[in-house]
Backbone as CSV, one residue per row, in Angstrom:
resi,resn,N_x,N_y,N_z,CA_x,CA_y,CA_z,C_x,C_y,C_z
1,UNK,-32.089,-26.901,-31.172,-32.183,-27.169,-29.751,-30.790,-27.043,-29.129
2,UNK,-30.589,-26.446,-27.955,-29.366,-26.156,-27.525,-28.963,-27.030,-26.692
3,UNK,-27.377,-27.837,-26.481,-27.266,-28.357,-25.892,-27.575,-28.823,-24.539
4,UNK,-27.632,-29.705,-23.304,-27.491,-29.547,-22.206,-25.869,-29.979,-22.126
5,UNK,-25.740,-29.067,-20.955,-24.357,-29.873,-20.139,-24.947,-30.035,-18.967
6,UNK,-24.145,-31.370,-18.514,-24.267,-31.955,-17.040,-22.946,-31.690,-16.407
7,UNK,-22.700,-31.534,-15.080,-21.847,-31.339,-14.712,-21.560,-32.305,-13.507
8,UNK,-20.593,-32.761,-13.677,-20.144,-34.382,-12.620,-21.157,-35.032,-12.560
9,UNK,-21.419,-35.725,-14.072,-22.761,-37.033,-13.993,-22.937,-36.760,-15.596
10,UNK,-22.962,-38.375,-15.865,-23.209,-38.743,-17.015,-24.375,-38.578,-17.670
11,UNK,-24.463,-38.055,-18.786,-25.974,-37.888,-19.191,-26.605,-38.766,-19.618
12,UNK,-28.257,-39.125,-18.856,-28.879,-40.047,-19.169,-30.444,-39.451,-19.301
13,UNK,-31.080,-40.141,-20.070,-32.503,-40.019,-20.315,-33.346,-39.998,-18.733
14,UNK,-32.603,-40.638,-18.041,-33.740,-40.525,-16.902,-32.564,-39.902,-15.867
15,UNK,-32.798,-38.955,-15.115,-31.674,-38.262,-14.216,-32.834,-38.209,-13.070
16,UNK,-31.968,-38.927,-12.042,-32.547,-39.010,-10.748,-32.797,-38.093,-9.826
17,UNK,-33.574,-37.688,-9.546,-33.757,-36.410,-8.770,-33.353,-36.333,-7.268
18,UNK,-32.710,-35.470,-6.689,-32.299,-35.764,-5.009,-32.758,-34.638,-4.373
19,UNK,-33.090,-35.257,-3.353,-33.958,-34.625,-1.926,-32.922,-33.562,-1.262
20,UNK,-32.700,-32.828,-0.451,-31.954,-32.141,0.392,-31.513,-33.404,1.281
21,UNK,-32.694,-33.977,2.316,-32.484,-35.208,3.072,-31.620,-35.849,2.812
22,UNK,-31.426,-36.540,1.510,-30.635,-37.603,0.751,-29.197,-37.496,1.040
23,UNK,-29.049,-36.299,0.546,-28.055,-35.425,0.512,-26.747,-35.778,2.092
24,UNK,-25.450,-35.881,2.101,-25.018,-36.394,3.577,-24.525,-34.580,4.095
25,UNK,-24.477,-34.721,5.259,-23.918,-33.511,5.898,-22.697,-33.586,5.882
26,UNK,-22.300,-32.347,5.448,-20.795,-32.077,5.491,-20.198,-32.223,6.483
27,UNK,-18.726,-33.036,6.606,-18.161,-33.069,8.336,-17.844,-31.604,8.809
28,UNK,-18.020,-31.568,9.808,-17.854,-29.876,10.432,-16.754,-30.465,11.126
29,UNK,-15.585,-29.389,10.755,-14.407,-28.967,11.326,-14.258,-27.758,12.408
30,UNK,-14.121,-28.072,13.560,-14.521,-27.041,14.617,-12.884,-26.582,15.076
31,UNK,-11.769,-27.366,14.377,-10.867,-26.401,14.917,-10.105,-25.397,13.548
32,UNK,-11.096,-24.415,12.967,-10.556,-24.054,11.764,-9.907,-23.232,12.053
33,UNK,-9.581,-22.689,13.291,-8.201,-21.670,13.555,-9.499,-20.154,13.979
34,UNK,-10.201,-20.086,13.515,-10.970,-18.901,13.904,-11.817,-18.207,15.469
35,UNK,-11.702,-17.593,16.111,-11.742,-17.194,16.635,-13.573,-17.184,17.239
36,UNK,-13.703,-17.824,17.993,-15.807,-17.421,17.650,-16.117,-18.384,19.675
37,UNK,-16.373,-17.067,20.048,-16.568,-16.870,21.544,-17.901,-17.420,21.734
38,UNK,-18.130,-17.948,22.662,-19.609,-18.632,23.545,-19.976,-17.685,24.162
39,UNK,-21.053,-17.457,24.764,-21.561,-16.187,25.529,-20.471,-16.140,26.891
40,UNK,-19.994,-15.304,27.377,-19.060,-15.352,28.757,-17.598,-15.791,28.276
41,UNK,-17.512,-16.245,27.108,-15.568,-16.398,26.642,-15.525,-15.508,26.805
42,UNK,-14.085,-14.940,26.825,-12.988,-13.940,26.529,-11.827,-14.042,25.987
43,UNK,-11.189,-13.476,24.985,-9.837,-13.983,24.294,-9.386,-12.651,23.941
44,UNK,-7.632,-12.288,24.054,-6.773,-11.159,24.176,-5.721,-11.800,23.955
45,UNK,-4.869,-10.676,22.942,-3.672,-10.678,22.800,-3.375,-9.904,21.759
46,UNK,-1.890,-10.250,21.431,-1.498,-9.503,20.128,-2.105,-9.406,18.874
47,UNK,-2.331,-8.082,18.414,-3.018,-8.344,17.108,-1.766,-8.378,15.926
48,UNK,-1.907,-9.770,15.349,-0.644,-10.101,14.666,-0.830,-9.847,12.979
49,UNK,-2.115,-9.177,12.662,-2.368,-9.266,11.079,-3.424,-8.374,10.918
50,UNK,-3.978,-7.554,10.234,-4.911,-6.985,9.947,-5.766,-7.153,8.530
51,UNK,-6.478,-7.128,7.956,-7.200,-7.319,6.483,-8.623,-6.207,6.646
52,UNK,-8.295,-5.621,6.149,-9.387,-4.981,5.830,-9.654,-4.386,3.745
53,UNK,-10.700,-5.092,3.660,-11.305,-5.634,2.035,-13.070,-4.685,2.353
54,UNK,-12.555,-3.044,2.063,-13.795,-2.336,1.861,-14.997,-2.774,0.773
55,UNK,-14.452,-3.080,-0.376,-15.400,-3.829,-1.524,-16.172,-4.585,-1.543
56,UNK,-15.548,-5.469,-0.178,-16.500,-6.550,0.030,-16.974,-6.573,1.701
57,UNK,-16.316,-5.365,2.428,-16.842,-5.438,3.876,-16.773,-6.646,4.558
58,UNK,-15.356,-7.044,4.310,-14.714,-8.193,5.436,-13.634,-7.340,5.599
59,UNK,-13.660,-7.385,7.454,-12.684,-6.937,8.087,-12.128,-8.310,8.990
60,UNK,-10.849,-8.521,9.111,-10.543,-9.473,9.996,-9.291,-9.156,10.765
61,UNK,-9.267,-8.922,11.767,-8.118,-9.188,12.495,-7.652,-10.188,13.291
62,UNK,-6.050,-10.567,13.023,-5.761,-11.471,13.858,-5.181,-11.419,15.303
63,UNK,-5.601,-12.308,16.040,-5.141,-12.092,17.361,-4.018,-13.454,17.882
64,UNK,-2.679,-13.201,17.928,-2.372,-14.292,18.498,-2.107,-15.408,17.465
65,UNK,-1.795,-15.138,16.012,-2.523,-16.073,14.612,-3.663,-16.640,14.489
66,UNK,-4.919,-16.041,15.280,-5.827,-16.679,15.061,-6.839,-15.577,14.722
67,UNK,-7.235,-15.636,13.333,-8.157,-14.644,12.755,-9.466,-14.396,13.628
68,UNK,-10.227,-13.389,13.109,-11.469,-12.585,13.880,-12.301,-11.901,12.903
69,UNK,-13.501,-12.118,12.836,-14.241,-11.436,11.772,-14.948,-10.415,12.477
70,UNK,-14.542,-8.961,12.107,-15.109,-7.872,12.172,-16.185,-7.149,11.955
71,UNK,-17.433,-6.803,13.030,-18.583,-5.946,12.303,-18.094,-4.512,12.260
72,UNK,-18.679,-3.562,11.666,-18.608,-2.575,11.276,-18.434,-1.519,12.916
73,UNK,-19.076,-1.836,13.490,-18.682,-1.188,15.038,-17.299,-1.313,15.798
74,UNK,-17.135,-2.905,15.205,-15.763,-3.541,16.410,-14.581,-2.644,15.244
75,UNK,-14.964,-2.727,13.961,-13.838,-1.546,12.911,-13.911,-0.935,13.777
76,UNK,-14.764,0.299,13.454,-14.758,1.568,14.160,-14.039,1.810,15.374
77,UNK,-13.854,0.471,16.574,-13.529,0.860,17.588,-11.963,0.239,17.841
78,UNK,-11.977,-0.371,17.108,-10.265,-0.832,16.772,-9.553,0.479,16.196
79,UNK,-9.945,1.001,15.102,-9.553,1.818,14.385,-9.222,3.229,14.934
80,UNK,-10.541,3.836,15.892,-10.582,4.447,16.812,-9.242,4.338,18.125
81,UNK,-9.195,3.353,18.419,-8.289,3.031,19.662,-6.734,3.369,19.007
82,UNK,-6.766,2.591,17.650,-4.624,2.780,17.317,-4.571,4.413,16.791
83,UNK,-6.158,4.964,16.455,-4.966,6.083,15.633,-5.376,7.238,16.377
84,UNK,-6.586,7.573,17.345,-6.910,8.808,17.821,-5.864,8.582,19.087
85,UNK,-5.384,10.322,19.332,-3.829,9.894,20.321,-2.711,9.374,20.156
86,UNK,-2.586,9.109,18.943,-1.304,8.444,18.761,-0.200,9.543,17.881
87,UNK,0.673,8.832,17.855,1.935,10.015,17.240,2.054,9.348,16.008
88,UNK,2.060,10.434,14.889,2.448,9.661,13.838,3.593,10.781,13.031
89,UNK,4.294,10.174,12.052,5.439,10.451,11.371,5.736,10.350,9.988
90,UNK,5.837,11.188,8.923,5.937,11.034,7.733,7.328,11.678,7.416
91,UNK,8.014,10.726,6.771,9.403,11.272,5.820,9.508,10.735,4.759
92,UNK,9.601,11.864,3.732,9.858,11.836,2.258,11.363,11.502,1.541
93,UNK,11.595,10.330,1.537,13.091,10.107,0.990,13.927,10.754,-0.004
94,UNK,14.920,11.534,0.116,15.444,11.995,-0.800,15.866,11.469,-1.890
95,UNK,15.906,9.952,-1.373,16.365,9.230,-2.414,15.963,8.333,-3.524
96,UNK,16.008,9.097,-4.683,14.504,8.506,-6.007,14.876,7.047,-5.850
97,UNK,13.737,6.812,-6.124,13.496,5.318,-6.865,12.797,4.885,-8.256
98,UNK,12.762,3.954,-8.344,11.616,4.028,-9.850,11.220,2.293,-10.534
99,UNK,10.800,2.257,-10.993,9.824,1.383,-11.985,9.305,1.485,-13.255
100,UNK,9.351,-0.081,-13.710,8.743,0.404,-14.542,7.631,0.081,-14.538
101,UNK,6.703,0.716,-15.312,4.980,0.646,-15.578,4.545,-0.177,-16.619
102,UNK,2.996,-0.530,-16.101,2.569,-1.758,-17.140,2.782,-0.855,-18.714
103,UNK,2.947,0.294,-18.939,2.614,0.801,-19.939,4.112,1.129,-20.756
104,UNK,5.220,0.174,-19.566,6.488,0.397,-20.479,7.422,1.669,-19.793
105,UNK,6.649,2.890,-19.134,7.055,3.747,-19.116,8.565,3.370,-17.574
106,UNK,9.212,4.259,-17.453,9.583,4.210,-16.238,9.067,5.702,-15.172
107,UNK,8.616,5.267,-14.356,7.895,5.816,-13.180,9.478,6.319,-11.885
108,UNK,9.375,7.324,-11.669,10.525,7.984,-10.687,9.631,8.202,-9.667
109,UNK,9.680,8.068,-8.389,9.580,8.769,-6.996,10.160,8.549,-5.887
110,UNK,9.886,9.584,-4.808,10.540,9.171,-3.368,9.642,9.008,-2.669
111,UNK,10.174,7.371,-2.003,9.312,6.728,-1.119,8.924,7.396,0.028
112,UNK,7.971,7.210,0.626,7.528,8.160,1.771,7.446,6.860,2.950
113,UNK,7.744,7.259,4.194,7.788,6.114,5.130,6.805,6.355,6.418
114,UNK,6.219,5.954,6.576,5.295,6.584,7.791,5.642,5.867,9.382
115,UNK,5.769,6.226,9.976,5.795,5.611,11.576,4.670,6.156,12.707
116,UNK,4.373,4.917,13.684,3.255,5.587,14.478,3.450,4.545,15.951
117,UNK,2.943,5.203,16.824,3.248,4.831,17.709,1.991,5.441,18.888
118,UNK,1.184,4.355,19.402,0.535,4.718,20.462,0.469,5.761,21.408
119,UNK,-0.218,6.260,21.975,0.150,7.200,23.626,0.932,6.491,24.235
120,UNK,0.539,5.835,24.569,0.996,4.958,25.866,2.972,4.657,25.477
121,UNK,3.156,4.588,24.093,4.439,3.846,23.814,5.214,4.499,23.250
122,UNK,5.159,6.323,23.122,6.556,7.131,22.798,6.875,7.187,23.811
């Protein structure tokens, strides 16, 4: 016969069974820093952070330090807005760099630096 484990509770021959009801409600914390509009809010400003986690399809941006959870449209149209029209810039450093690798080896390249900049702000 294979063990049981209990987990936070002592094992006893008679284990009390609990209701959902029973159960207390968690305190709700309403100022968790997040961002979450009533019908007719509005909120703007700097977007100070970006996260975007494809694997798991959380996008969040922050506005102002205060995060924002992203649907797949508001991506699209963020994403849409910084890079279509905008100027962008790639330079390849002449100057190697290197590492070493989990495998011991040492790794050589030149860093590449990208810059970009809105319409509106060259």
């Amino acid at each position: 016969m294979a063990e049981q484990i209990y987990c936070c509770m002592s094992k006893t021959d008679e284990t009390k069974e609990v209701t959902f009801d029973e159960l207390p409600e968690p305190e709700q914390n309403n100022d968790s820093g997040w961002i979450s509009l009533e019908p007719g809010e509005e909120y703007g400003g700097q977007i100070t952070d970006f996260e975007y986690d494809e694997r798991n399809g959380s996008h969040v941006v922050e506005i102002n330090g205060r995060p924002f959870s992203l649907n797949n449209t508001q991506l699209t149209d963020l994403l849409s807005s910084l890079v279509f029209g905008a100027k962008i810039g790639l330079r390849c450093s002449e100057k190697e760099e290197s590492f070493t690798g989990d495998d011991g080896e040492e790794v050589t390249y030149n860093p590449t630096e990208l810059r970009a900049v809105s319409d509106g702000d060259a």
